[in-house]
KEVEX-771322 format. One record per residue (C-alpha): residue number from 1; residue in one letter; z, x, y. Coordinates in steps of 0.1 Angstrom, whole numbers, plus 5000, padded with zeros to 4 digits. Each point is the difference from the previous one (the first is absolute). Layout:
REM residues N
{seq->NUM; type->A; Z->Z; X->X; Y->Y}
...
This chain:
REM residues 425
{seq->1; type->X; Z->1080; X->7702; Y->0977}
{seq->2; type->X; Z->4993; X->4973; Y->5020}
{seq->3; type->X; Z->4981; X->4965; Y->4989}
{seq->4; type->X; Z->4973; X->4982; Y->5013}
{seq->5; type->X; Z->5003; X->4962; Y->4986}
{seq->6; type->X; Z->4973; X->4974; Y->5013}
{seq->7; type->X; Z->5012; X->4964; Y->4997}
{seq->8; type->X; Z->4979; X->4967; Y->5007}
{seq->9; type->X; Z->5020; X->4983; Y->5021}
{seq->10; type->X; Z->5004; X->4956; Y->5005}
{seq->11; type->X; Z->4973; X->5006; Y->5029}
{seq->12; type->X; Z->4977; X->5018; Y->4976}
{seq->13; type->X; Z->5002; X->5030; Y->5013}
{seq->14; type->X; Z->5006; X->5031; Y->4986}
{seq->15; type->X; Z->5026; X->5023; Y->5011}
{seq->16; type->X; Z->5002; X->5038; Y->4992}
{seq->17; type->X; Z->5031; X->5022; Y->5013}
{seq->18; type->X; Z->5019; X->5026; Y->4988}
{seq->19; type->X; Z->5037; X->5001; Y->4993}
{seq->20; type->X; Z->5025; X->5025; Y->4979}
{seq->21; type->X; Z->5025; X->4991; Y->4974}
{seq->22; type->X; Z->5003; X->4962; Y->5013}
{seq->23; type->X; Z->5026; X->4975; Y->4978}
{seq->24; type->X; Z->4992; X->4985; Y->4974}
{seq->25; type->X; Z->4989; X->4967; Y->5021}
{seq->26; type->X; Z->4982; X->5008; Y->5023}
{seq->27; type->X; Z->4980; X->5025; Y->4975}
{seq->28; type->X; Z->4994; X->4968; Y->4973}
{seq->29; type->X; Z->4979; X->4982; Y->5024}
{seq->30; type->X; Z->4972; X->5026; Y->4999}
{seq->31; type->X; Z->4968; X->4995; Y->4980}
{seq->32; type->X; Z->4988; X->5033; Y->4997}
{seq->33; type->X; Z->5010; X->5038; Y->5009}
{seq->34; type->X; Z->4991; X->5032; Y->4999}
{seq->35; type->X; Z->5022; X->5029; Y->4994}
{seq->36; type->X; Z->4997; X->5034; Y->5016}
{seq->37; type->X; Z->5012; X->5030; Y->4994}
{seq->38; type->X; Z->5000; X->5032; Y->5018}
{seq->39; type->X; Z->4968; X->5012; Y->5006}
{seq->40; type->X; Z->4989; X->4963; Y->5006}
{seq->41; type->X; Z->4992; X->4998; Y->4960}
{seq->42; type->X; Z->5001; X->4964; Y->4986}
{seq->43; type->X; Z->5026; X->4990; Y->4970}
{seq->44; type->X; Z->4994; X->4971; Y->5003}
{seq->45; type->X; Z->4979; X->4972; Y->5012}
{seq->46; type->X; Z->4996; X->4967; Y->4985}
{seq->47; type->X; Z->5016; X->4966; Y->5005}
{seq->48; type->X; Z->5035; X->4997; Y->4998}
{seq->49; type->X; Z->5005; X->4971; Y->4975}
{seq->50; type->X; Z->5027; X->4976; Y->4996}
{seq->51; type->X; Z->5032; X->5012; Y->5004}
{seq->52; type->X; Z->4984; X->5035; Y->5005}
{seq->53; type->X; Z->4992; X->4999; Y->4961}
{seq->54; type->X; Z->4962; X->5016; Y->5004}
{seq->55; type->X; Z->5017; X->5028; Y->5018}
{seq->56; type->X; Z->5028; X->5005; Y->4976}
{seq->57; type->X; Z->4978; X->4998; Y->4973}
{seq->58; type->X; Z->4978; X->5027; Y->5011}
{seq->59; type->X; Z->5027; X->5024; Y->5012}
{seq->60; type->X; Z->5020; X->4996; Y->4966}
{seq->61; type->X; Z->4963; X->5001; Y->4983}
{seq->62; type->X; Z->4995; X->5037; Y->5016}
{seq->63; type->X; Z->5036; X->5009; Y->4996}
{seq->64; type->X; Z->4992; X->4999; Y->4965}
{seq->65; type->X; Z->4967; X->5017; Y->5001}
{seq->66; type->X; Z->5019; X->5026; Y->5022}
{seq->67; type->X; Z->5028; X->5002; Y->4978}
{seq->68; type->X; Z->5017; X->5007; Y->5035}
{seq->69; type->X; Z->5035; X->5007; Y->5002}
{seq->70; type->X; Z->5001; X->4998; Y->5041}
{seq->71; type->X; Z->5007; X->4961; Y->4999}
{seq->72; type->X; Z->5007; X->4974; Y->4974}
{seq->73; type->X; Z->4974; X->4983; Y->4981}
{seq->74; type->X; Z->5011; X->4966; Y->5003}
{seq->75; type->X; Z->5012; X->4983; Y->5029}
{seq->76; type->X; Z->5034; X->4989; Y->5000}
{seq->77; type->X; Z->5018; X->4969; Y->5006}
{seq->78; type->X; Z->5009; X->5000; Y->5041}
{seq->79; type->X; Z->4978; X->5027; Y->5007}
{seq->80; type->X; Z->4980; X->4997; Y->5031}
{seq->81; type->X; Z->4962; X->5005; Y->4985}
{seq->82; type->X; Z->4992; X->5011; Y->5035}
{seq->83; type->X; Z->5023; X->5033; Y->4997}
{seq->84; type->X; Z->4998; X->5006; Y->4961}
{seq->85; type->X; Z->4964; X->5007; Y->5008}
{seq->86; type->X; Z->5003; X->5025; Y->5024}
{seq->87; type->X; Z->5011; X->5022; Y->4972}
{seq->88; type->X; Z->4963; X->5005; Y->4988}
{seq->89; type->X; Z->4989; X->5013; Y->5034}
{seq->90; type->X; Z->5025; X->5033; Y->4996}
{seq->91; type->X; Z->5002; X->5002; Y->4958}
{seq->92; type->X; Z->4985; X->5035; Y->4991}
{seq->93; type->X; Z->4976; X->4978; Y->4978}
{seq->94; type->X; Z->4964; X->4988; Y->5022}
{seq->95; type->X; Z->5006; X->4966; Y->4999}
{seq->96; type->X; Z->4966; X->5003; Y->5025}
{seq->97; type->X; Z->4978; X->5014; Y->4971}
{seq->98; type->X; Z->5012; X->4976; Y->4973}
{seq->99; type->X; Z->4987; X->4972; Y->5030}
{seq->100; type->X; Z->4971; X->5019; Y->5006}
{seq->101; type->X; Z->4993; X->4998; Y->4962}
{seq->102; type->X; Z->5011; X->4966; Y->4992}
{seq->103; type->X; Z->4982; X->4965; Y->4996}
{seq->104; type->X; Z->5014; X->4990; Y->5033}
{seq->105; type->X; Z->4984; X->5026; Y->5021}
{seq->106; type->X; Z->4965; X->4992; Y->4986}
{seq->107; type->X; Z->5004; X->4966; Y->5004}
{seq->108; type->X; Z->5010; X->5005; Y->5036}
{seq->109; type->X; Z->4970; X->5021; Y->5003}
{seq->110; type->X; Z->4979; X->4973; Y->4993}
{seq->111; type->X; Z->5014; X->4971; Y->5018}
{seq->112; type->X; Z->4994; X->5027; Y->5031}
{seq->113; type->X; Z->4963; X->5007; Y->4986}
{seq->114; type->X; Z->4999; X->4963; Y->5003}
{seq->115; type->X; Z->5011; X->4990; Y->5032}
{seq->116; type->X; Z->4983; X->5026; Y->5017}
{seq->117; type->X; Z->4965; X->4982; Y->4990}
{seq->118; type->X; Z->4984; X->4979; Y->5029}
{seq->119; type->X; Z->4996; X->4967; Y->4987}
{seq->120; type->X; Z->4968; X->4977; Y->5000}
{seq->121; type->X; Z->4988; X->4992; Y->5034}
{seq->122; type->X; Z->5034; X->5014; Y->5020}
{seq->123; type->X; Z->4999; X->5024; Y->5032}
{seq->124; type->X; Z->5022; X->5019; Y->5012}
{seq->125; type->X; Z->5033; X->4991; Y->5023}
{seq->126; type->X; Z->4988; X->4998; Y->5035}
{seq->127; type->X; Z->5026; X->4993; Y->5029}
{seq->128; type->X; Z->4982; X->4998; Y->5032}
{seq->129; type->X; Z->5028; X->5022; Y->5026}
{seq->130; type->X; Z->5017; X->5030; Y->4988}
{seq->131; type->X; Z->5034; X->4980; Y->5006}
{seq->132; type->X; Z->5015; X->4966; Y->4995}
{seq->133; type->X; Z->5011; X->4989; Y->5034}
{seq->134; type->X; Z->4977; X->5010; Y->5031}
{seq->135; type->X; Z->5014; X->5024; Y->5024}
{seq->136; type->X; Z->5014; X->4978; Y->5026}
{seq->137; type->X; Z->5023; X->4981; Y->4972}
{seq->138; type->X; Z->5006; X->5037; Y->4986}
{seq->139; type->X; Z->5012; X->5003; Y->5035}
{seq->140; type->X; Z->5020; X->4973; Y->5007}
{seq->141; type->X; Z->5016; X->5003; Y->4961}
{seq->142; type->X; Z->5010; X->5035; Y->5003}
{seq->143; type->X; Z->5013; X->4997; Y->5036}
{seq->144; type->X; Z->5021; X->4977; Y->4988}
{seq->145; type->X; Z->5014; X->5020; Y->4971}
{seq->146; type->X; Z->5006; X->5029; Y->5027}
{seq->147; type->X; Z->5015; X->4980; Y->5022}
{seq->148; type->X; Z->5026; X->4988; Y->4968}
{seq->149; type->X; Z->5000; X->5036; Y->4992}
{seq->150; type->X; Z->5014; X->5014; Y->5033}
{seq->151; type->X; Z->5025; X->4966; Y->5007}
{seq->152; type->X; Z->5016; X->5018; Y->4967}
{seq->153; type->X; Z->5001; X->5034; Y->5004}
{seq->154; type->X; Z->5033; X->5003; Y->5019}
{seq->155; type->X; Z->5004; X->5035; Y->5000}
{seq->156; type->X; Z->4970; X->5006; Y->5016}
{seq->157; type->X; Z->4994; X->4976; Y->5027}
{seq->158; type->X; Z->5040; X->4995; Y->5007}
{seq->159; type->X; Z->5006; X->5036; Y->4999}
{seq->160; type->X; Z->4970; X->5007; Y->5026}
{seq->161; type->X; Z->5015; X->4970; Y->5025}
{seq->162; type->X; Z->5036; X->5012; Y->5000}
{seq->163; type->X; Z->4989; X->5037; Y->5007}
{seq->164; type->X; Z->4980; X->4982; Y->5030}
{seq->165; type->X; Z->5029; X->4989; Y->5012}
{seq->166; type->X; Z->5022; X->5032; Y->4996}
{seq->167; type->X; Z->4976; X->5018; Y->5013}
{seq->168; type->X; Z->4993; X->4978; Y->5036}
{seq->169; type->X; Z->5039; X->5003; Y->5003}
{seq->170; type->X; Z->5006; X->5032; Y->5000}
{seq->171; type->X; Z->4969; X->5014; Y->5019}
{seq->172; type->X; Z->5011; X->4972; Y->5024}
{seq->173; type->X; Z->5039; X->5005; Y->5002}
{seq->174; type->X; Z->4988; X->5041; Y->5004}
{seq->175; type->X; Z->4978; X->4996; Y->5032}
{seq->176; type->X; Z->5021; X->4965; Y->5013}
{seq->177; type->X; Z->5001; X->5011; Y->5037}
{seq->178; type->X; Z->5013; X->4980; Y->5031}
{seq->179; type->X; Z->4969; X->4980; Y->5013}
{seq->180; type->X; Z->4981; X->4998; Y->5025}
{seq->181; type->X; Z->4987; X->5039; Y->5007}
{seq->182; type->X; Z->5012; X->5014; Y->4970}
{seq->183; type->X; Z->4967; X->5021; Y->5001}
{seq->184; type->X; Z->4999; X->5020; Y->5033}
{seq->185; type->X; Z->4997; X->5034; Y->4987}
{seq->186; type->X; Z->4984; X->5023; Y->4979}
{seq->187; type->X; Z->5026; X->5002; Y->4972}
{seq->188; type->X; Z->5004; X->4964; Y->4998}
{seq->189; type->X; Z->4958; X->4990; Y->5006}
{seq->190; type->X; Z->4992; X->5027; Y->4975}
{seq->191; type->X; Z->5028; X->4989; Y->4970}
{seq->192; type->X; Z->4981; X->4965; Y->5001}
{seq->193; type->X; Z->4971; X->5017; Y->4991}
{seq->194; type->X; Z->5021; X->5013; Y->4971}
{seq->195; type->X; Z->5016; X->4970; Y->4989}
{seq->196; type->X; Z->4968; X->4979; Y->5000}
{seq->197; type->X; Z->4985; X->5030; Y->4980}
{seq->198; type->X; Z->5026; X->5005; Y->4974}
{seq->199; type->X; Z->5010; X->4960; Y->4996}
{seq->200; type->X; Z->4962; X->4992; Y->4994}
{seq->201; type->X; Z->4992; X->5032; Y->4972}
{seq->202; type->X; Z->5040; X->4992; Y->4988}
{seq->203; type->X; Z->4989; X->4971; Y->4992}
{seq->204; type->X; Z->4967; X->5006; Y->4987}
{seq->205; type->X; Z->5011; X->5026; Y->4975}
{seq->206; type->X; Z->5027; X->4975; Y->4986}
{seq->207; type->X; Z->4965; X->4973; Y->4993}
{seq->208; type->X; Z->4982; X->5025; Y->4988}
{seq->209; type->X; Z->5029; X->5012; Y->4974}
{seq->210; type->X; Z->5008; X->4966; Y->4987}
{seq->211; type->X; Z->4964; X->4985; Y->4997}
{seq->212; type->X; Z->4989; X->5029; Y->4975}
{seq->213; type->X; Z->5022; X->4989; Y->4972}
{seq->214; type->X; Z->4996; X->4966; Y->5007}
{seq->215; type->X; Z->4961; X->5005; Y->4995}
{seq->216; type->X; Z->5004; X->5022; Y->4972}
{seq->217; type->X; Z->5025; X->4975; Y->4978}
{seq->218; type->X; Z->4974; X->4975; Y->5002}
{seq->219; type->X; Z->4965; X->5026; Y->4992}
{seq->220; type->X; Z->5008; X->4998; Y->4958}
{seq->221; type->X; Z->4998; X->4959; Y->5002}
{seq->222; type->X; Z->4967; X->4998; Y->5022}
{seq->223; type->X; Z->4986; X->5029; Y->4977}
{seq->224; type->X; Z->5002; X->4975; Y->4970}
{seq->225; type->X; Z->4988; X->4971; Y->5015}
{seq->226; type->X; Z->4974; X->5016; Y->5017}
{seq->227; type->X; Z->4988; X->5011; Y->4969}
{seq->228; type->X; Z->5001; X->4969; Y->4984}
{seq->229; type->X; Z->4978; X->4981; Y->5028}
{seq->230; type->X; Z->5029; X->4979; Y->5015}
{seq->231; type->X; Z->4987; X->5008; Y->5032}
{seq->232; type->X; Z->4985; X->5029; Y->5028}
{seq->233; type->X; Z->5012; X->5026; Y->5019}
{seq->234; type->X; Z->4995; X->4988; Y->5030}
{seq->235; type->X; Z->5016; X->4968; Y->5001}
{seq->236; type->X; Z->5029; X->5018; Y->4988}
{seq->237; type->X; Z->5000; X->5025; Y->5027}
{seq->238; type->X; Z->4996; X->4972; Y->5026}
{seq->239; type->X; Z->5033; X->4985; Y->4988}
{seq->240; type->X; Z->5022; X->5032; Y->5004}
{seq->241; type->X; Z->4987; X->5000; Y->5035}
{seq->242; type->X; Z->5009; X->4961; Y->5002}
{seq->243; type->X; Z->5036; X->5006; Y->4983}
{seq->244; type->X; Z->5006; X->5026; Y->5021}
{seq->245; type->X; Z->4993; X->4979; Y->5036}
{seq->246; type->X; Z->5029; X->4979; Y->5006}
{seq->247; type->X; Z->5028; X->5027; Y->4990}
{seq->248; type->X; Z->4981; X->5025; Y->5025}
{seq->249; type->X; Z->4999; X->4973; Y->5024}
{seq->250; type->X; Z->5039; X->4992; Y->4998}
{seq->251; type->X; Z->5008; X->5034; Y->4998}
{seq->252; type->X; Z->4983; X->5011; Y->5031}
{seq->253; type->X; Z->5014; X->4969; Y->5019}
{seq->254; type->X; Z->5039; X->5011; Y->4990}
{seq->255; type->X; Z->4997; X->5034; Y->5002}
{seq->256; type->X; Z->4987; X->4998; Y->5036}
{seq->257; type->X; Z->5019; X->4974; Y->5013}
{seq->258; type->X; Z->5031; X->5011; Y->4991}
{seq->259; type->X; Z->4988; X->5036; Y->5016}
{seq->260; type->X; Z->4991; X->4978; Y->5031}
{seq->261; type->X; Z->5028; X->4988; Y->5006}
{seq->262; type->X; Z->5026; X->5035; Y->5000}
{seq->263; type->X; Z->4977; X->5025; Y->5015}
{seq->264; type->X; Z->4984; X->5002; Y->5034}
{seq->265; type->X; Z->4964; X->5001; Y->4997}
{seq->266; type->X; Z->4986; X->5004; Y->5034}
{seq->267; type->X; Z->4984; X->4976; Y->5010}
{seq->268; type->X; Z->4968; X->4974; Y->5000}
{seq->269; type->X; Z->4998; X->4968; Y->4988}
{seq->270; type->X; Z->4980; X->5004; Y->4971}
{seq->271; type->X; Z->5017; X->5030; Y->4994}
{seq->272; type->X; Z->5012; X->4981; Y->4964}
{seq->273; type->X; Z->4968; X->4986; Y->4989}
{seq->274; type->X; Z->4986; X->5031; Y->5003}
{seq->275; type->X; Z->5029; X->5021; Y->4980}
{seq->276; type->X; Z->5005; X->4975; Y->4975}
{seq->277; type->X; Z->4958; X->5002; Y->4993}
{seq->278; type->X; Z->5001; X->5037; Y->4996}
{seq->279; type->X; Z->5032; X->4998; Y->4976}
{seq->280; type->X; Z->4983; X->4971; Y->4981}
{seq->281; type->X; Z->4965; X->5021; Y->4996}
{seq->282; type->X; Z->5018; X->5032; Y->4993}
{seq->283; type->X; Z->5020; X->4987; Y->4976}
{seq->284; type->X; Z->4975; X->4981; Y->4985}
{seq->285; type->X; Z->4973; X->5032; Y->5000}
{seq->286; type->X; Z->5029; X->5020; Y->4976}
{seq->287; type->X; Z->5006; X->4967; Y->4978}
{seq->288; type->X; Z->4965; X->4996; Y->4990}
{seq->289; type->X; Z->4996; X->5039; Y->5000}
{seq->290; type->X; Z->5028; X->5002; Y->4976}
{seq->291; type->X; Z->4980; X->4973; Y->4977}
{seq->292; type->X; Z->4971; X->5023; Y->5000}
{seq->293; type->X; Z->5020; X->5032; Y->4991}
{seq->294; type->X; Z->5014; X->4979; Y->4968}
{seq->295; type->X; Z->4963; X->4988; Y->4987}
{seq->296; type->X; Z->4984; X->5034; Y->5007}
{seq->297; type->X; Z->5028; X->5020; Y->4984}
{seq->298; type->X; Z->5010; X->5006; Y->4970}
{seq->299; type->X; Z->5035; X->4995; Y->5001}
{seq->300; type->X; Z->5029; X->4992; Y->5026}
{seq->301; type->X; Z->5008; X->5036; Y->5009}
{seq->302; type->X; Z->4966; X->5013; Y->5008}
{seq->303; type->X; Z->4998; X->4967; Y->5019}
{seq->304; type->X; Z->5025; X->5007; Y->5020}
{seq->305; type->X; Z->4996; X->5037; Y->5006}
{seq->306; type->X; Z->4967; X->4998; Y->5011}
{seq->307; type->X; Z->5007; X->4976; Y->5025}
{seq->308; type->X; Z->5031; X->5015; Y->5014}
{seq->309; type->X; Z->4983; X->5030; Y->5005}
{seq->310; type->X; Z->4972; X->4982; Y->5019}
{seq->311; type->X; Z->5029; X->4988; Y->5018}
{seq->312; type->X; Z->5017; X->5030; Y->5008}
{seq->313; type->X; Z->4973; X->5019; Y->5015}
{seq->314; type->X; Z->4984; X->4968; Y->5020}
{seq->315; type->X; Z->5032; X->5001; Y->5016}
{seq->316; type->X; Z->5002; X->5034; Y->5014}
{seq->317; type->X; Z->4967; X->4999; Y->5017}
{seq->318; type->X; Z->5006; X->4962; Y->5013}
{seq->319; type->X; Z->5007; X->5007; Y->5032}
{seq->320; type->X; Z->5037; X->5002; Y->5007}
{seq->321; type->X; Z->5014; X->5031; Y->4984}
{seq->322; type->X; Z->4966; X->5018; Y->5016}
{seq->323; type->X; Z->4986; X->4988; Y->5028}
{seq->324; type->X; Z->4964; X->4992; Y->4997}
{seq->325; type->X; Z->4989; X->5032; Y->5017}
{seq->326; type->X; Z->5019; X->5021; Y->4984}
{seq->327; type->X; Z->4988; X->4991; Y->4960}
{seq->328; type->X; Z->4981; X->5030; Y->4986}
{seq->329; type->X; Z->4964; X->4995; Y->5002}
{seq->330; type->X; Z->4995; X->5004; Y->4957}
{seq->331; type->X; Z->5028; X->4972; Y->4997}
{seq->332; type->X; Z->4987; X->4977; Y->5030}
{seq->333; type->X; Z->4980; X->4976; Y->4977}
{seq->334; type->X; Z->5028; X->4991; Y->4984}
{seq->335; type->X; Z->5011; X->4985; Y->5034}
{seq->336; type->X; Z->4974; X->4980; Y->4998}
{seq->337; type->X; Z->5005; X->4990; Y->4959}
{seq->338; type->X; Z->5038; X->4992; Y->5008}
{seq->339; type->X; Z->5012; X->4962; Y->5000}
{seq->340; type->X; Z->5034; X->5011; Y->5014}
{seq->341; type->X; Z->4980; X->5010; Y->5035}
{seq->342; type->X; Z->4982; X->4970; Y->5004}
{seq->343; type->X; Z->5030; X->4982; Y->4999}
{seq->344; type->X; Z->5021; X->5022; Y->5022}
{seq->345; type->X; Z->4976; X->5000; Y->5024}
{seq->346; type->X; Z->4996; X->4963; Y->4999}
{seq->347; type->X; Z->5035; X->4997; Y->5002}
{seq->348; type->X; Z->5004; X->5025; Y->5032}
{seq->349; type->X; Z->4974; X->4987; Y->5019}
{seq->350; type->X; Z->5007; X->4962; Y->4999}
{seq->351; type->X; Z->5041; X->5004; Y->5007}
{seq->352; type->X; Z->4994; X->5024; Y->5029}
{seq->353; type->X; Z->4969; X->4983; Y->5017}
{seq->354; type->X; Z->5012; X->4984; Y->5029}
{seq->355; type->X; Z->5027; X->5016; Y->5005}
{seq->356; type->X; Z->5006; X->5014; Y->5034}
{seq->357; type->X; Z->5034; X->5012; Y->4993}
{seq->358; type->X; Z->5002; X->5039; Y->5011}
{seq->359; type->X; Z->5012; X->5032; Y->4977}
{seq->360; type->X; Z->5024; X->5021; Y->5011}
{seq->361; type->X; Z->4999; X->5036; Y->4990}
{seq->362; type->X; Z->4965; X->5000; Y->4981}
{seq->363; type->X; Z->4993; X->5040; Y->4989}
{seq->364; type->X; Z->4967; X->5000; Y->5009}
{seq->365; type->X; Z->4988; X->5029; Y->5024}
{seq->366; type->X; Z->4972; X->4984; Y->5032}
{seq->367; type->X; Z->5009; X->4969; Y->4987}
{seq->368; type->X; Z->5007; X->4969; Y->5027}
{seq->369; type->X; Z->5039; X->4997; Y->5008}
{seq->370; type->X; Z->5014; X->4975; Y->4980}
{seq->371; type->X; Z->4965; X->4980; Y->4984}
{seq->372; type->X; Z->5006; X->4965; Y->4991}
{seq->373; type->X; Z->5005; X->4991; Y->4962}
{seq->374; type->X; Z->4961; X->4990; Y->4999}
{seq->375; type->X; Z->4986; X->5033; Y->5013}
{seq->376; type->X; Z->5019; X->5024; Y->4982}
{seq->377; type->X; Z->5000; X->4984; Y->4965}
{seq->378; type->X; Z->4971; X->4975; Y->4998}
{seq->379; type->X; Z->4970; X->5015; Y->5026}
{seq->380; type->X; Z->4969; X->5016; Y->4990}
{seq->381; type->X; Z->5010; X->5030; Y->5030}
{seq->382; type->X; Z->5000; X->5034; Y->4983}
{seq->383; type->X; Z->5040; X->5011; Y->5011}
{seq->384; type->X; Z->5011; X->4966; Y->4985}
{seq->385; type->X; Z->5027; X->5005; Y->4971}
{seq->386; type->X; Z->4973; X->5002; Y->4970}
{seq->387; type->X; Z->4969; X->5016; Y->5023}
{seq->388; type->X; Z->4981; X->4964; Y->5003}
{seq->389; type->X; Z->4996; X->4991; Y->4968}
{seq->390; type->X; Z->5028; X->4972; Y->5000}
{seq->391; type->X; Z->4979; X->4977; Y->5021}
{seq->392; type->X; Z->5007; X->4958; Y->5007}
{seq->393; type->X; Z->4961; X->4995; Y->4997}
{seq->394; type->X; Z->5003; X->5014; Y->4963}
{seq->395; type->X; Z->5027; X->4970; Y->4988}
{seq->396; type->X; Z->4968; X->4981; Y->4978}
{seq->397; type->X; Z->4985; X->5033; Y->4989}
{seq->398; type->X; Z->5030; X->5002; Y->4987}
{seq->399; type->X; Z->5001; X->4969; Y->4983}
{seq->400; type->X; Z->4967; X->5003; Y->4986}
{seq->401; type->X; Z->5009; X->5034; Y->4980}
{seq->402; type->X; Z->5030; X->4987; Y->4987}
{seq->403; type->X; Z->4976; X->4970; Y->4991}
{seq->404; type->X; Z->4978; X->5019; Y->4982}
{seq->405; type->X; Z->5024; X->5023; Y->4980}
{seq->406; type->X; Z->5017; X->4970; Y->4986}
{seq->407; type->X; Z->4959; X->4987; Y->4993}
{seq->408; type->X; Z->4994; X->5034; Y->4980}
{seq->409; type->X; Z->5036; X->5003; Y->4986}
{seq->410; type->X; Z->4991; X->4958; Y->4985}
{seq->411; type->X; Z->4965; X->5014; Y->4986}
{seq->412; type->X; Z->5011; X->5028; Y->4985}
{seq->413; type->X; Z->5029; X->4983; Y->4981}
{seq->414; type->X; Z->4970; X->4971; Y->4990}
{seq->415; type->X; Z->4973; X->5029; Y->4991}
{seq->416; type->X; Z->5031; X->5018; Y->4976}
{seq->417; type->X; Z->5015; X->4967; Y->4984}
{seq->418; type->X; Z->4958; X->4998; Y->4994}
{seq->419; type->X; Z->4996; X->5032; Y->4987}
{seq->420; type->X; Z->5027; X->5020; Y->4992}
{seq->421; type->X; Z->5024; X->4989; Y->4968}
{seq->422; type->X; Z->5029; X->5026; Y->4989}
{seq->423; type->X; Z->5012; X->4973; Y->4970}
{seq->424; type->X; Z->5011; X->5018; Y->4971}
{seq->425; type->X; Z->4981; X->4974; Y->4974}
């Protein structure tokens, strides 16, 4: 029941949209309309006139031919035209076949017959690019409108900082240990392991949860204009990567500093830089694995289920629950496809090279009294803590996979924003 009026315009344009039941004013300054009804079958279409008085005229003309008792034949004084003619889409009468019948219709028919003829010596509308602006402009346009978009969306990049913070503090008050040589023995060496393991997937998981709605609230939008040729998918998929960059960036920089300064990470002098990469990468690789999920999904909850299983069994075969050795050989290559172990190993290895500090007590049968920090966590030797595979020459490979995941995890949301559309229209 809705109406499609075009209007020329003072620019000379005209100017088609579609609007239900408006007032009285803003419906009078239409020149034409047509009038659906269920089914998409026309009622009407034809101009309005002044006042509305073609429309009335024709209504009350087949209200007569009708001899329908649904609505009054006659517009009354006061009465908005634009809802007395919504009666004729539901009256039991086919107001559509007295249309499809009438003198209207087939002279419709004819100005369409008409319009569709090529004229004398015309050719047909060429543009030369498939969109207006050229990509770098699409760029710098959209990254802008991003940019707007995430400075007003509160409750997602607010709520992400403050749980940042909550989330340094208490990890930070929990392992807050006298300094220096907080770490001398196995217990307290081996909970560091666990606290940079379960601050940096914490973390990640709380990204990764609040970036797939955030994606998903903004998929219907970029379906539309997508459709309608405002611009491509890959300049749009470039600026969610662009948005995204400064919040990861300041999130990664309180998060670890505040960390930094409660617990006692043992000890190098790069020992920051290096933790506060990882946590930036890691958090980044979930962020943008997140946006993925939400373009290649159909909704939020398969989204999210998909990835959180992903998640959950990357994590057991990471490294720290099982050592290295000890994975089952059919389960072993998902050592190798889990994010979560190239950043715990990353992390272990560049906080415990150098560090010559001995540990007590360590529960490893043949094994060297009391090995320093380095050798029993971050050596390629085979009775280290995880068998040799936690190495300090390993630190870029490191990088470099978390590098490419977030590469693959960028194309893949590009290549499903390019091919995939789950609009309902």
């Amino acid at each position: 029941r809705a109406f499609h009026p075009s209007v020329n315009s003072s620019t000379g344009r005209s100017v088609i949209c579609t609007i239900h039941q408006p007032s009285y004013a803003l419906f009078s300054i239409f020149d034409r309309l047509l009038l659906l009804k269920k089914g998409g079958q026309t009622v009407y279409f034809g101009e309005l006139g002044r006042e509305c008085g073609d429309l009335t005229a024709y209504l009350s003309r087949a209200c007569d031919d009708l001899a329908t008792k649904a609505m009054r034949h006659e517009l009354d004084d006061g009465v908005n035209p634009a809802t007395w003619m919504l009666s004729a889409c539901v009256a039991p009468e086919d107001f559509a076949a007295y249309y499809g019948a009438s003198e209207l219709a087939a002279e419709n028919v004819k100005l369409t017959a008409a319009a569709a003829e090529k004229a004398p010596g015309s050719e047909p509308v060429h543009f030369a690019t498939l969109y207006a602006l050229p990509f770098w402009n699409q760029v710098r346009v959209l990254t802008r409108r991003q940019v707007t978009n995430y400075y007003r969306s509160p409750s997602y990049n607010v709520t992400r900082g403050m749980v940042t913070i909550i989330v340094a503090v208490i990890f930070g008050t929990t392992f807050l240990k006298p300094r220096p040589g907080a770490v001398h023995d196995f217990s307290n060496s081996f909970s560091r392991c666990g606290l940079m393991y379960l601050d940096v997937f914490f973390m990640g998981i709380i990204f990764y949860s609040s970036a797939i709605p955030n994606m998903v609230s903004q998929r219907d939008s970029y379906y539309r204009e997508y459709a309608s040729r405002m611009y491509a998918a890959l300049p749009y998929a470039i600026t969610f990567g662009i948005a995204e960059f400064p919040y990861l960036v300041l999130y990664s920089v309180l998060h670890v500093g505040l960390l930094w300064a409660m617990v006692d990470f043992f000890p190098a002098n790069d020992g920051f830089l290096w933790y506060l990469f990882f946590f930036f990468l890691f958090i980044s690789l979930l962020t943008y694995m997140a946006q993925f999920l939400a373009a290649a999904m159909p909704n939020q909850q398969v989204a999210s289920s998909l990835g959180m299983a992903y998640l959950a069994v990357t994590a057991n075969v990471s490294g720290f629950a099982i050592s290295p050795n000890d994975i089952p050989g059919f389960w072993r290559f998902m050592y190798w496809l889990a994010p979560i172990h190239y950043v715990f190993e990353g992390l272990v290895v560049t906080q415990f090279h150098g560090a010559n500090l001995r540990v007590e007590d360590v529960p490893v049968p043949g094994l060297a009294r009391d090995p320093t920090l380095q050798r029993y966590y971050a050596s390629h030797w085979k009775d280290s803590h995880f068998g040799g595979y936690f190495a300090w020459s390993h630190r870029w490979t490191n990088v470099a996979v978390l590098a490419i995941f977030i590469a693959c995890f960028r194309l893949g949301t590009f290549l499903a924003l390019l091919r995939i559309n789950y609009s309902s229209k």
